[in-house]
KOLZA-773115 format. One record per residue: x, y, z of N, C-alpha, C in turn. Coordinates in pm, whole numbers, plus 50000, padded with zeros to 5 digits. Example, Ala and Ser with C-alpha at 12.3 -4.5 7.8 and 13.67 -1.06 7.14 Angstrom:
KOLZA-773115
513194943150780512304955050780513204967050780;512854977550708513674989450714512905000350787;
This chain:
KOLZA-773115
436497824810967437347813311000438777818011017;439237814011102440387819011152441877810411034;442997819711001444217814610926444777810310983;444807793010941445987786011079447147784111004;447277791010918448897783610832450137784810928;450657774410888452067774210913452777787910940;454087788110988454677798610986455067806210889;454967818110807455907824610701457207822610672;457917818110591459217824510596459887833410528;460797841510523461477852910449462827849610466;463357843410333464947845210336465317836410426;464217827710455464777815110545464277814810677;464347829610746464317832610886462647837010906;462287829611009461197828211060460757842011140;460007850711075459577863111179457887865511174;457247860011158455847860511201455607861711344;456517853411424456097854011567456967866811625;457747873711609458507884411641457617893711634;455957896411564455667908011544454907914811663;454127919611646453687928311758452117919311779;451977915511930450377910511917449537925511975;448627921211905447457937411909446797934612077;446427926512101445497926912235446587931412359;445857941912459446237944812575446737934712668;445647932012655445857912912806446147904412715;447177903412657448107888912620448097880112703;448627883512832448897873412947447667862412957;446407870612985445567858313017445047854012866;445217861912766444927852412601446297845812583;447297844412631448177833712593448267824612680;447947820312812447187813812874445737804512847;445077812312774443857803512722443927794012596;445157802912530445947797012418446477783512423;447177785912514448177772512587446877762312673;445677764212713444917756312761444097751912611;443717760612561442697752712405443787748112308;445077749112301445947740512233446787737612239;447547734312343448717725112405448427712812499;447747712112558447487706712693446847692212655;446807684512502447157672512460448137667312511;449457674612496450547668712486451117675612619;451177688812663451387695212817450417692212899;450817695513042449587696213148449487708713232;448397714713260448817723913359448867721413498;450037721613598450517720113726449727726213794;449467741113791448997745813943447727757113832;446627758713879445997767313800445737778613831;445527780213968446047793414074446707802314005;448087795714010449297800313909449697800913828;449557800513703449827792213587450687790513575;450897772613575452417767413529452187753713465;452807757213388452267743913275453807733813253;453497715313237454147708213218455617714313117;456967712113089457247717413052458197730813007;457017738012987456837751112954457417759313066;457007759313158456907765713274458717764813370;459367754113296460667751213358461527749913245;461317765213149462617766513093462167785913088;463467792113007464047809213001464767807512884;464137816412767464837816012691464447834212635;465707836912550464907851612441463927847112363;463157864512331462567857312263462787852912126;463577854012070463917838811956463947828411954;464517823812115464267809612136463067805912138;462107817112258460607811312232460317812812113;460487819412036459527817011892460587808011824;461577802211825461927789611756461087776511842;461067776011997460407766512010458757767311921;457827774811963456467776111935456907771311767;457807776011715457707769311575457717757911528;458717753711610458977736311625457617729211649;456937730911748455917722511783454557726911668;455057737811588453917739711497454577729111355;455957731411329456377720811189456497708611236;456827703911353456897688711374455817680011465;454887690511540454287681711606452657688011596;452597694211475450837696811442450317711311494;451147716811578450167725311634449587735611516;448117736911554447677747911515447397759611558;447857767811564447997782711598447857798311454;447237809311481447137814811403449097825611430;449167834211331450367840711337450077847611520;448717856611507448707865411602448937853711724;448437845311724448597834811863449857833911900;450787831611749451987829311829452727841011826;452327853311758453027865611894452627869412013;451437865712079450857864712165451947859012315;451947845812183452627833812317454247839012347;454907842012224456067847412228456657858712338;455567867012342455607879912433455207872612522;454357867212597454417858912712455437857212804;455827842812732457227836112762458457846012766;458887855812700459747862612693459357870712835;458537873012846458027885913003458437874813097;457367869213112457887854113228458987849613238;459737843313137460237834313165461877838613093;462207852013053463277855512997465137850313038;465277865113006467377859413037466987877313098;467797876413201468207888613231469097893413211;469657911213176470347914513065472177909213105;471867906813247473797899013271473307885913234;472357879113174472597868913158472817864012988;472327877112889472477879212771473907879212727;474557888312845476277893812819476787882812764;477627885212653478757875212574478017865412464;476347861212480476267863312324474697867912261;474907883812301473807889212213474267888912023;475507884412040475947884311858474857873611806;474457866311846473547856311758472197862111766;471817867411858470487875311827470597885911730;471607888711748472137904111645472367903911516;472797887711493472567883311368474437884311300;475107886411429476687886211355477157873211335;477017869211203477227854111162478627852111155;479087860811138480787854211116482057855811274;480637858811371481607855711485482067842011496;483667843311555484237828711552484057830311716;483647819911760482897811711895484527808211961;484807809612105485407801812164484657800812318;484877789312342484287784812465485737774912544;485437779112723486747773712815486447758612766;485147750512795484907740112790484987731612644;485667718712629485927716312513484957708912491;484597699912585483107693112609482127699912530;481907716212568480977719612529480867724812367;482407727112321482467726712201481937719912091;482887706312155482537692212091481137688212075;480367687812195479327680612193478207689712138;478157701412165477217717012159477177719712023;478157729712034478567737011937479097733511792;479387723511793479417721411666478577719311544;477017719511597476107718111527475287730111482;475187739811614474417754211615475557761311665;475397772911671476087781111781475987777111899;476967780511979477027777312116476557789912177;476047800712140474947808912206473907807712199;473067797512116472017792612107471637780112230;472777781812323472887771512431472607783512521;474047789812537473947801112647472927809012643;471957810612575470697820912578469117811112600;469367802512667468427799012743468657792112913;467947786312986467747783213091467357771113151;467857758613223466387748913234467497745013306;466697738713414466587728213569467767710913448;468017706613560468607695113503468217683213445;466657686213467465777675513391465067676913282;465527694213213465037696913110466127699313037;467507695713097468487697813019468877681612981;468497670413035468597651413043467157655512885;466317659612908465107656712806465567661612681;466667678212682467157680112548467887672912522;468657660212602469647649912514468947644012458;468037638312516466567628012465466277632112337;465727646912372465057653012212466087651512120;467407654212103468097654912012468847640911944;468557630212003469097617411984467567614211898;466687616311950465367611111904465147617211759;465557632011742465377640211625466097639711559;467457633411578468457630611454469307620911537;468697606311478469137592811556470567594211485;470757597311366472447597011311473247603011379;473157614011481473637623111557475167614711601;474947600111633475947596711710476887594711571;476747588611469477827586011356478127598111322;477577606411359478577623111288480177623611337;481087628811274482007632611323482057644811500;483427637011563482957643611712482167632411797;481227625111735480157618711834481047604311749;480997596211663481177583411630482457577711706;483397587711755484737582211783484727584411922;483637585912007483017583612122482237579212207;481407580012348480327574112375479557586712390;479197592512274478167602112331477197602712367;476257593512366474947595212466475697597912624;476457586612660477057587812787477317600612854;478457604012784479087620112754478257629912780;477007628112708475937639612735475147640312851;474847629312856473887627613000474677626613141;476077617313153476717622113260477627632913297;478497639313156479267651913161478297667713131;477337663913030477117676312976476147683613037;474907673013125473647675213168474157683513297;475147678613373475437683813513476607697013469;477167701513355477867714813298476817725813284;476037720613204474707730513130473987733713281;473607722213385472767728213496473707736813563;474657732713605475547741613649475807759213597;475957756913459476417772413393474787779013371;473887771113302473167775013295471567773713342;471577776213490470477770213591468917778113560;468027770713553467167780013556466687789513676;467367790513776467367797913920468497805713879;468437818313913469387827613922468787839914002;469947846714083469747856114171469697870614007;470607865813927470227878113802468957879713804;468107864413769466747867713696465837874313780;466027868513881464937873114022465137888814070;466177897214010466167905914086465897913113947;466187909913816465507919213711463837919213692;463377904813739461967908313738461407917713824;462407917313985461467927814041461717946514011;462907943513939463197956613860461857962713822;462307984913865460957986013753461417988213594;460657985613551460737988413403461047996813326;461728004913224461308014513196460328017813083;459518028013056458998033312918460118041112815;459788026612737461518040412608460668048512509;459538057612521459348066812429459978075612490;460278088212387460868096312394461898097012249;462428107212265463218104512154464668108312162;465718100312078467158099012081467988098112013;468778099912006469898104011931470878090611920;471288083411802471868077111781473078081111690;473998072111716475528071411628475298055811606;476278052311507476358039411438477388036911290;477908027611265478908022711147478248011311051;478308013010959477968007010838478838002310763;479767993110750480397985210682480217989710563;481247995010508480677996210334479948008610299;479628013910408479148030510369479788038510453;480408040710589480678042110681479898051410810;480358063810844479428063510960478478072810970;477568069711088476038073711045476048080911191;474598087011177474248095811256472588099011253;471708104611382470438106611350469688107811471;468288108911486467478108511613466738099411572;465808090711666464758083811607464068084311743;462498091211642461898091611757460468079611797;460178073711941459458068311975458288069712019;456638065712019455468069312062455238052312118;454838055312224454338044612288452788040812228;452758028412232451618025012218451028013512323;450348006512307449287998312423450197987212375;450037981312529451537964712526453077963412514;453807975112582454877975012535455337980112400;454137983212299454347985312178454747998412137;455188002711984456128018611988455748018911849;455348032711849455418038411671457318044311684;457628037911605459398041411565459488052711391;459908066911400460548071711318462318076411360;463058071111192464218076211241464398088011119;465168092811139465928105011047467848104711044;468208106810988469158106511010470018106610884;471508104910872472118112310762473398101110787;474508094010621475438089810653476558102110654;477928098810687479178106010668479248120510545;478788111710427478608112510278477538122310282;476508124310382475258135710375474348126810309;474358116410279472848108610247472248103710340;471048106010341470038107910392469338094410470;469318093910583468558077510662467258080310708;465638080610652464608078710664463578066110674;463138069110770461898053110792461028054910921;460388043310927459748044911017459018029911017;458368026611114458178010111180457288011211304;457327995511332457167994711446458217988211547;457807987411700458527983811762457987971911877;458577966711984457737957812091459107960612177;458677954012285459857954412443459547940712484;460227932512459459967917912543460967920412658;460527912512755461037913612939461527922412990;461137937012902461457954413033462547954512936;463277949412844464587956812760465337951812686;464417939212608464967933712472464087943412365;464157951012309463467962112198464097953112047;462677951112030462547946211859461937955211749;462387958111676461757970411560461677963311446;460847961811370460387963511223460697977011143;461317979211082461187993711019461407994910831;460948005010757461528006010630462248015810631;463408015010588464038028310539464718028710404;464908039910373465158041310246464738033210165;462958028910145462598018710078462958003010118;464057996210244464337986310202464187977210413;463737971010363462787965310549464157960210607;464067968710728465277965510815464747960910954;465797954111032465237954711165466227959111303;465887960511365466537964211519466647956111619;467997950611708467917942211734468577947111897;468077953611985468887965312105468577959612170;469317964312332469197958212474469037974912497;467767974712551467867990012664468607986812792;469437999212837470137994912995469197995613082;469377993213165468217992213313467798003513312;468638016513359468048028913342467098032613223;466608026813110465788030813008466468041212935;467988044712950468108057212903468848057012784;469518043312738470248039312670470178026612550;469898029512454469848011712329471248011712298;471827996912276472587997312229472757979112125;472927980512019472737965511953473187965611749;471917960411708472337961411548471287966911484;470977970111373470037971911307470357965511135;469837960711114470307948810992469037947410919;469807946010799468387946510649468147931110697;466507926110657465597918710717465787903010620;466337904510491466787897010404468117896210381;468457907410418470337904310371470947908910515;470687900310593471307905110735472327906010791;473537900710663474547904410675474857918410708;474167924810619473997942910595473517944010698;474587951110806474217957210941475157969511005;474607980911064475327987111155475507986211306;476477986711358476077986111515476008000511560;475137998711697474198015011673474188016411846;474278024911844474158032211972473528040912028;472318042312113471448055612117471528060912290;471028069112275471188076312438469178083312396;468668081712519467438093412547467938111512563;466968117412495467178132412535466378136212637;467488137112718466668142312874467258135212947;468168125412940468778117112997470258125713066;470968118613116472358130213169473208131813011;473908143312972474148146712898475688134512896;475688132312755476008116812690476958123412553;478368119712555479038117712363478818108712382;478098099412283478118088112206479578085012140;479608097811982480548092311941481468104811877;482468105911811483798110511756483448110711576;482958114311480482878109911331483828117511290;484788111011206485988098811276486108099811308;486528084811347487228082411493488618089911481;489318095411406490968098211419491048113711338;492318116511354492598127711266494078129011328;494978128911117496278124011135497358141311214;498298138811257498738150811355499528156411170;498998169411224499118178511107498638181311034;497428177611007496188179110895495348184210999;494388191110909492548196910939491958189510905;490798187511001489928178410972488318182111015;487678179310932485818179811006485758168011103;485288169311223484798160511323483658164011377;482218153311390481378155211472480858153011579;480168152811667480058148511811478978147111807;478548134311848476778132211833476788124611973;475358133212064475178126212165473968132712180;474058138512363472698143812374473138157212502;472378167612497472958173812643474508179212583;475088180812451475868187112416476298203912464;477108203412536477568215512601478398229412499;478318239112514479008251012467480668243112410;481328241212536482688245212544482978232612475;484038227712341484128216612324485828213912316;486058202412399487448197912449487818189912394;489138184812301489478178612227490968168812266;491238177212363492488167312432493718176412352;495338175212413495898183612377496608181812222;497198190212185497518189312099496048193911963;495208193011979493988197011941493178209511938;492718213611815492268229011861490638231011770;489738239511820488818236111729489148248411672;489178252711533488868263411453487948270911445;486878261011390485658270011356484858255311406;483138262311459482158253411479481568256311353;480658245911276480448245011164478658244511203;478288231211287477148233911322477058227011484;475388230111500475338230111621473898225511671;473508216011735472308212911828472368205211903;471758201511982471778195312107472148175812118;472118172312001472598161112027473728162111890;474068171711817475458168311693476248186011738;477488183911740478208195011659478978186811571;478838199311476480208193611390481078210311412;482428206911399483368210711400484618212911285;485288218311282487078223111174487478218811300;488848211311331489588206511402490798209811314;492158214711378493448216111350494338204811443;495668196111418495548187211446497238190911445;498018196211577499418201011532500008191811523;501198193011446502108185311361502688175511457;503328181811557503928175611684502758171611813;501608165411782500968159911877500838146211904;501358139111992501538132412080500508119011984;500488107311991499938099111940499498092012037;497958088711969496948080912092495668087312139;495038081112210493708086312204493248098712283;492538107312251492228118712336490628120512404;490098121512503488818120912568488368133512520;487148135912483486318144012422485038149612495;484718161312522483958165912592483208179212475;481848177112531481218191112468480448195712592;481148205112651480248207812805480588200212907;479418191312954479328177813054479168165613012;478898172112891478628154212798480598150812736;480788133612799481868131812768481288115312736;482958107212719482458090712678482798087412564;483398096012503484368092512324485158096812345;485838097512245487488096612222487958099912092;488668107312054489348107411914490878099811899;491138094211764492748088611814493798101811705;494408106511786495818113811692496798100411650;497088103811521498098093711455499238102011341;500158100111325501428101111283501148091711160;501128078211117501378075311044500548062211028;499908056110950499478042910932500618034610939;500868021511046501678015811003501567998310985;500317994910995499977981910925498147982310952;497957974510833496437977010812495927962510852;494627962010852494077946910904493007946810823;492287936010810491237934310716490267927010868;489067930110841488117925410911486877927910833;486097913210877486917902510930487777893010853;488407889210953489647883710876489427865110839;488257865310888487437850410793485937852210796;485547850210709484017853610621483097842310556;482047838810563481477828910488480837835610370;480377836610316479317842810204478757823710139;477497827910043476507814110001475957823509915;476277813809780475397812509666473737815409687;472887818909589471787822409622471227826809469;469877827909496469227835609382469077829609311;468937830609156469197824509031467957811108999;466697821309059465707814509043465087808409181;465807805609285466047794909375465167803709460;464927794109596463977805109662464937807209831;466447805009777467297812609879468097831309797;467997835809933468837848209829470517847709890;471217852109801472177850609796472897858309971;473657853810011474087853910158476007863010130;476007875910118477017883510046478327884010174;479097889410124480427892410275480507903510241;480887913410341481367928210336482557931710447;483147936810395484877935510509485097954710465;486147954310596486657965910574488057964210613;488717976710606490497979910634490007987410745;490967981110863491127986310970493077990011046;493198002711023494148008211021494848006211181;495898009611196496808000411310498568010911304;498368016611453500078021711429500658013511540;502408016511516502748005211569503038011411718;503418005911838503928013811994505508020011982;505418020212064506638028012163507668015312072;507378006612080508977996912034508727996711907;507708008111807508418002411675507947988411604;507507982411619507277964711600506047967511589;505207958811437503997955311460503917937111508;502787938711535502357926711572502847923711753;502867935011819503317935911951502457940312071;502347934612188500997941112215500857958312298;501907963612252501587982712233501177985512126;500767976612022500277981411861498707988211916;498418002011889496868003111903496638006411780;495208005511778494128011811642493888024011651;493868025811502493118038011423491728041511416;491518030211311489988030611319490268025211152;488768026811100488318019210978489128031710901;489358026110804489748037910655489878029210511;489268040910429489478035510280490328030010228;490008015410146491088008510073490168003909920;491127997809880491027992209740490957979609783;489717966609693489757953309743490027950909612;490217935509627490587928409567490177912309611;490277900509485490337887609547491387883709496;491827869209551492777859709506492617846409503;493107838909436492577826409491493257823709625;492507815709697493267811709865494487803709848;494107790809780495657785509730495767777309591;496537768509599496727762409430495167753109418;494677749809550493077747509468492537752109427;492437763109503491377771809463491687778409294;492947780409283493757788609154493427780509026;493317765709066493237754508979491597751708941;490917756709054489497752908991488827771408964;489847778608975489777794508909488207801108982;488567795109107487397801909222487157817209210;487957824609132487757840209180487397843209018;486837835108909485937835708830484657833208858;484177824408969483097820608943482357822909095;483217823609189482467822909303482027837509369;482417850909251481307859009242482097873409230;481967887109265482397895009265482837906109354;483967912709366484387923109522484027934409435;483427941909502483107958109431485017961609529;485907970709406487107976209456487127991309546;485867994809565485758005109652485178007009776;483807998609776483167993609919483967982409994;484617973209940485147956610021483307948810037;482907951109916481597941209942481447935109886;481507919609881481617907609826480687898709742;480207903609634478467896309630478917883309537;478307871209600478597857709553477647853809438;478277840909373477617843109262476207833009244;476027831609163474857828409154474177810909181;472947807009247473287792609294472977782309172;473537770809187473177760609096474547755109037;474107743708976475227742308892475827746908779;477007748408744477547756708637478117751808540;477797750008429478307742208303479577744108320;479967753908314481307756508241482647756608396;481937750308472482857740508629483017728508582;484367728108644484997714608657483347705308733;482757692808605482047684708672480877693108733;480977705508640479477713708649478727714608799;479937718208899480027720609002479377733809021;478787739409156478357751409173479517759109227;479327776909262480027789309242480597790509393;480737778509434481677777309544483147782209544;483837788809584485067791009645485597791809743;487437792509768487907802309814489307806309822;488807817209901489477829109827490267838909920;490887848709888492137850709939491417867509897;491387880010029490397891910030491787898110069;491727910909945493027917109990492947932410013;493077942510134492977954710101494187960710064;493917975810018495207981609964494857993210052;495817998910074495648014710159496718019010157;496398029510066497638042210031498498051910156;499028052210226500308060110297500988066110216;501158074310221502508083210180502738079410006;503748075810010503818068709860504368051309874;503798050610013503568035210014502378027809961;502118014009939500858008109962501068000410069;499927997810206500217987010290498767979510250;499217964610273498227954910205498067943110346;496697936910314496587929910424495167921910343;495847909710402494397901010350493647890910450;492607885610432492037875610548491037864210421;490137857310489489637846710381488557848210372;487657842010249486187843210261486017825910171;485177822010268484417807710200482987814410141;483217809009995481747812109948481217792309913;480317793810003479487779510025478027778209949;477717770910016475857759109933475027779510010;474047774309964472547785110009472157782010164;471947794410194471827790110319470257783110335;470347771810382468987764310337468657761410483;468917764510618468427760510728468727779410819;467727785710840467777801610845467147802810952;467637799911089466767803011179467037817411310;466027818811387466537833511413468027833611522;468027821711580469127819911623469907808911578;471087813411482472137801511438472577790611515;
């Protein structure tokens, strides 16, 4: 007898349908799928072709499809086993996707970067959109103008209070939506596009092989490694990585992988004991990932990662560090692929000694003369170029990023886990005029500080938020909130809400320069879906 349960959840976020379906011919088993259990409530249009009521006249990633298929499994009965609905997921995502210019500007919500702050030209679309989900949870799908009139429908119907919310009560928003918003959304976002039509007839590529990645870790800093790929039947990939942080500790795992529509790449993987996932856009050429890789429960915890194929045209990825101050020695590495003999550092720059050496890392002794020129230098090992190192003189104002943060209570029995913030100091010299805050100020790059909290202001000081709403480790900038529920010993046995006032310290010379930004620590995150 086949398992029809409901969907799984983990940490809120729905990934049963993300996984890999085992059968070769999906296409015509998710087809038979959609005829033995949809077609109550859908119809199929043409059978020749398959195009079903619907279904067939919308494009979304696949998160969206597997948030829809979920929906119609918690609110409207369907029964489906897990494998069915990775089945259907990979489907819809092949068919009916976003092509990768149509992803541009917000793969952050697939990627899982929660504390991007959203701006959009349209205020309309703010107001009416975005204020409820992300407004890339708009831009990452597709539909004709009569499936964009039916999502007003659906959403008035699914939360009739919609109009007394703030934004909607001090307006006519049904109106608003159906005559301003329906003809914006068809407009920006049509389901006809000359993008989509010309990536489907794109060929595809196969990403086994194996590659060399660079990447940054908030809180550990930067990483390095190969990870290699084996194809398997359906788009599918045996994934091992290897790899090493800054520090020489060690990055091991291994997973699986899938390719929804020729170059959305999804990975499952464990490493170092703890289940992470991968969240990349391959470029058209197949030769290149580039995206997040983020622990699977605490997805805050993420690096952004960058890989190149070996065999591909010889590629720097990246610079480890990014800087080195004029007048000091420094170790620098070069991780790419197709790494050449001769390595060029820009002037003022000299290499000493090569330390080590293979085809996608050198590391290097770099000398860094006293009197060299400030600003960035292009970096070459051979033919492989595409990074940069920055020469700097002096730190002269630091930044905290990000410079607003949410973090949520969690744990403490509850069956949310706690939702943490992690920030870093990002270093900053000033231009040619001397003046920070001017726009010749360029960056450094990330560097070590000392954290700290504060309260944000006399509320926060008064209800003594930076007792209770959790703890900053003073050497990483990682924020872990405190525990959920109510708390006796709060004003009115209130929960471990704050906020708070995030301060770094970073030593210069025998200066300190200090810089702070905010963090709201809020309720559990109790609504976790794969797109915010």
């Amino acid at each position: 007898m086949k398992n029809r349960n409901l969907p799984r959840l983990a940490g809120g976020v729905m990934v049963a349908g993300m996984l890999l379906p085992t059968t070769s011919s999906y296409a015509a088993d998710a087809e038979q799928i959609i005829r033995d259990n949809c077609l109550l409530c859908h119809s199929e249009e043409n059978a020749s072709a398959p195009q079903f009521s619907r279904m067939s006249h919308q494009r979304k990633t696949p998160e969206g499809w597997l948030m829809t298929i979920a929906r119609m499994q918690l609110m409207h009965g369907l029964k489906i086993t897990d494998e069915e609905r990775r089945t259907l997921v990979k489907y819809f995502a092949d068919r009916q996707g976003l092509a990768p210019e149509e992803t541009a500007g917000s793969r952050y919500a697939m990627e899982r970067r929660l504390n991007t702050m959203e701006s959009f030209e349209s205020a309309d679309f703010e107001q009416m959109c975005a204020r409820c989900h992300s407004g890339a949870r708009v831009a990452l799908q597709r539909r004709p103008a009569q499936e964009w009139e039916k999502l007003v429908h659906f959403h008035l119907g699914q939360w009739p209070s919609l109009e007394y919310q703030a934004m909607a009560r001090d307006r006519d928003w049904f109106d608003i939506a159906l005559e301003k918003m329906v003809p914006e959304l068809t407009s920006s976002y049509p389901l006809q596009s000359s993008a989509w039509e010309s990536w489907k007839a794109a060929p595809k590529a196969d990403l086994a092989g194996r590659w060399s990645f660079s990447g940054q870790l908030p809180g550990k800093g930067d990483l390095h490694g190969t990870m290699t790929v084996v194809a398997k039947q359906g788009d599918r990939y045996e994934v091992s990585v290897d790899g090493q942080y800054a520090d020489g500790s060690p990055i091991k795992g291994s997973g699986r992988a899938i390719v929804y529509t020729g170059y959305e790449w999804r990975a499952d993987l464990t490493i170092d004991g703890v289940k992470v996932r991968q969240v990349f856009a391959a470029s058209k050429s197949g030769q290149q990932l580039t995206g997040r890789m983020f622990e699977a429960v605490h997805d805050e915890v993420g690096a952004d990662i960058v890989a190149v194929r070996e065999g591909s045209a010889p590629m720097l990825l990246d610079v480890q560090p990014e800087y080195i101050r004029a007048g000091s020695r420094a170790q620098l590495t070069l991780v790419g692929t197709g790494l050449g003999e001769q390595v060029s550092l820009g002037d003022g720059l000299q290499v000493v000694k090569e330390l080590y050496r293979d085809d996608n890392k050198v590391v290097v002794e770099v000398m860094a003369d006293a009197g060299a020129s400030e600003g960035a230098r292009q970096v070459s090992a051979g033919s492989a170029n595409g990074a940069s190192v920055n020469v700097f003189s002096s730190i002269d104002q630091v930044k905290v990023v990000p410079e607003f943060a949410v973090g949520r209570v969690g744990g403490n029995g509850g069956s949310t886990p706690k939702y943490n913030a992690q920030f870093q100091a990002e270093a900053w010299a000033n231009g040619p005029d001397g003046k920070a805050g001017t726009e010749d100020d360029w960056r450094i790059g990330f560097v070590p500080a000392s954290w700290h909290v504060e309260p944000f202001d006399e509320r926060a000081k008064a209800d003594r938020d930076t007792e209770f709403a959790g703890v900053m480790d003073a050497r990483t900038g990682k924020f872990t909130t405190g525990a959920a529920g109510p708390n006796p010993e709060r004003k009115m046995s209130t929960n471990n809400a704050g906020n708070l006032k995030v301060v770094a310290a970073v030593k210069e010379g025998s200066e300190t320069l200090t810089a702070d930004g905010q963090l709201i620590v809020t309720v559990q995150r109790w609504n976790n879906p794969p797109l915010p």
